[in-house]
C-alpha positions as CSV (number, residue, x, y, z in Angstrom):
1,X,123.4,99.6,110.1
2,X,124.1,98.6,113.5
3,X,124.4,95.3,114.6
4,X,122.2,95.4,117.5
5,X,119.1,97.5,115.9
6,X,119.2,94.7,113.1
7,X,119.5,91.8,115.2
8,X,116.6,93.7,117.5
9,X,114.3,94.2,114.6
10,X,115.1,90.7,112.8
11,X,113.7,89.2,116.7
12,X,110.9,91.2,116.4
13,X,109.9,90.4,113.2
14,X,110.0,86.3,114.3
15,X,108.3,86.9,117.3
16,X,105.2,89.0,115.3
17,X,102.1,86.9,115.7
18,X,100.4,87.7,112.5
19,X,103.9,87.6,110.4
20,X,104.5,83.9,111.9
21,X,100.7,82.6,110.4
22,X,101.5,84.1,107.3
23,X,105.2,82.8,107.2
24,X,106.4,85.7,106.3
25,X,110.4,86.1,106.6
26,X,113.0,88.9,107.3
27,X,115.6,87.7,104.7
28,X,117.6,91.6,104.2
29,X,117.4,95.0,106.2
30,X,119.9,97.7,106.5
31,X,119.6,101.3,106.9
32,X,116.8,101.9,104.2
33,X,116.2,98.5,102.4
34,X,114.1,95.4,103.9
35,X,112.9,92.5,101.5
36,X,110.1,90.2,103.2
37,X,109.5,86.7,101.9
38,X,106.1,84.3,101.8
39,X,105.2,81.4,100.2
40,X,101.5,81.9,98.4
41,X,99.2,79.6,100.3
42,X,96.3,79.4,98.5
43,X,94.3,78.2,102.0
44,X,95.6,80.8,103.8
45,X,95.4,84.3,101.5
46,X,92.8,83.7,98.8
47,X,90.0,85.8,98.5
48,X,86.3,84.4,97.1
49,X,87.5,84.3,93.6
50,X,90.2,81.7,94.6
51,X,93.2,84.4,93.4
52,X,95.4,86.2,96.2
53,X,93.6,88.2,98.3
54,X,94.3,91.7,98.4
55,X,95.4,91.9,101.8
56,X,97.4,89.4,102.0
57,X,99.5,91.5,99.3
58,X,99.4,93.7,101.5
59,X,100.1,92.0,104.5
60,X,104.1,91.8,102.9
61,X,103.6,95.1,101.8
62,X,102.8,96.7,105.7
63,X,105.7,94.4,107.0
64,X,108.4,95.4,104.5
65,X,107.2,98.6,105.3
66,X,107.4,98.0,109.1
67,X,110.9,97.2,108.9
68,X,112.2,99.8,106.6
69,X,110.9,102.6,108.5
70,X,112.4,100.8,111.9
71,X,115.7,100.5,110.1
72,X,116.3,104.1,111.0
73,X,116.5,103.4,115.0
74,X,113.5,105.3,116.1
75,X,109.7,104.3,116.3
76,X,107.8,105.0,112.7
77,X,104.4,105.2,112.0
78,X,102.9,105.0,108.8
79,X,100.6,108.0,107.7
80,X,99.7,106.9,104.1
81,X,99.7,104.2,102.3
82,X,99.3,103.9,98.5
83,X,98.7,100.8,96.6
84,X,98.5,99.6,92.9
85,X,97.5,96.0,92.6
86,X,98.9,94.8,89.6
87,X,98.6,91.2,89.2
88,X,97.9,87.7,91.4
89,X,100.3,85.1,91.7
90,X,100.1,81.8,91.0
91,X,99.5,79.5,94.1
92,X,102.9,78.1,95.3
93,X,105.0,80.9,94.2
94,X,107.3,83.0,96.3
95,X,106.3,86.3,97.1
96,X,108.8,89.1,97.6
97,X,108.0,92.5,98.8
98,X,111.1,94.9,98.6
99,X,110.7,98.4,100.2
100,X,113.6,100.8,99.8
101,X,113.7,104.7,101.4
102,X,113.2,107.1,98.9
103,X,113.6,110.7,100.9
104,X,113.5,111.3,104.5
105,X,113.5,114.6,107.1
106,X,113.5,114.4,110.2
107,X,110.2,114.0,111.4
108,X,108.6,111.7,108.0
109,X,109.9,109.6,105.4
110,X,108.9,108.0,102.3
111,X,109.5,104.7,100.8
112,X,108.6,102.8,97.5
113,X,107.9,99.0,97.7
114,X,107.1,96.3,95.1
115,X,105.9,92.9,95.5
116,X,107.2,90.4,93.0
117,X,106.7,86.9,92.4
118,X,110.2,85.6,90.0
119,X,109.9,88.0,87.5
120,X,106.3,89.0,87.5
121,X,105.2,92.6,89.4
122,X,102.2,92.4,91.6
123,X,102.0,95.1,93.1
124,X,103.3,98.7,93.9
125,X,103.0,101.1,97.0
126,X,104.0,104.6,97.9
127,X,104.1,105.2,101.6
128,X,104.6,107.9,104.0
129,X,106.0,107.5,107.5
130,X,106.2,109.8,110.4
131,X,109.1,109.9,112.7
132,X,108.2,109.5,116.2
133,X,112.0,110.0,117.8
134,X,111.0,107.8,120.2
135,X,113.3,104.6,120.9
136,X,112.5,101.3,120.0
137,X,110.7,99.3,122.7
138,X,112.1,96.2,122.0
139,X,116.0,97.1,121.9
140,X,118.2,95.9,124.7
């Protein structure tokens, strides 16, 4: 991958608004792999049940998404996304959400990401993405 789309899209990423109050982290991308990183806070993503909320699974699920489908150079929109909740972590834990590229053409691409916490599988997604061709707006 090259140096200057990663660095671009690793600047995005802290400068997101909605990643930062979650604190969710960049911590790999090249070409077709990200991993995003969050600490479970309990005050911030529980649901009424007092177990992670659904969409704060998600939340890791749309970014590791967001950067995957960036990793390619062009603006990527998703078109569908699938998700299997599997089980809620335990408050304090890491959360990991690892999206990897699966098949791609030239206009839409599909990628597989799970969200982990240690060992334990929380979730699974399917998503589609379409391939706009148009440059990123935030590279130099």
């Amino acid at each position: 991958m090259d140096a200057t789309l990663r660095q671009a899209i690793e600047q995005a990423v802290k400068q997101e608004p909605f990643c930062r109050h979650l604190g969710m982290e960049l911590v790999h991308l090249e070409t077709g792999h990200s991993v995003i990183e969050a600490d479970y806070r309990p005050e911030l993503m529980d649901n009424l049940f007092s177990r992670a909320h659904g969409g704060a699974l998600f939340a890791l699920i749309d970014e590791a998404f967001e950067t995957v489908a960036q990793s390619e150079g062009t603006v990527t929109v998703a078109l569908n996304v699938n998700v299997t909740y599997i089980a809620s972590p335990e408050p304090g834990v890491r959360l990991r959400a690892e999206a990897r590229e699966i098949s791609a053409t030239r206009k839409t691409a599909n990628y597989e990401i799970r969200v982990t916490a240690g060992d334990q599988l929380l979730a699974t997604c399917q998503a589609l993405a379409y391939r706009t061709g148009k440059p990123l707006p935030f590279l130099p």
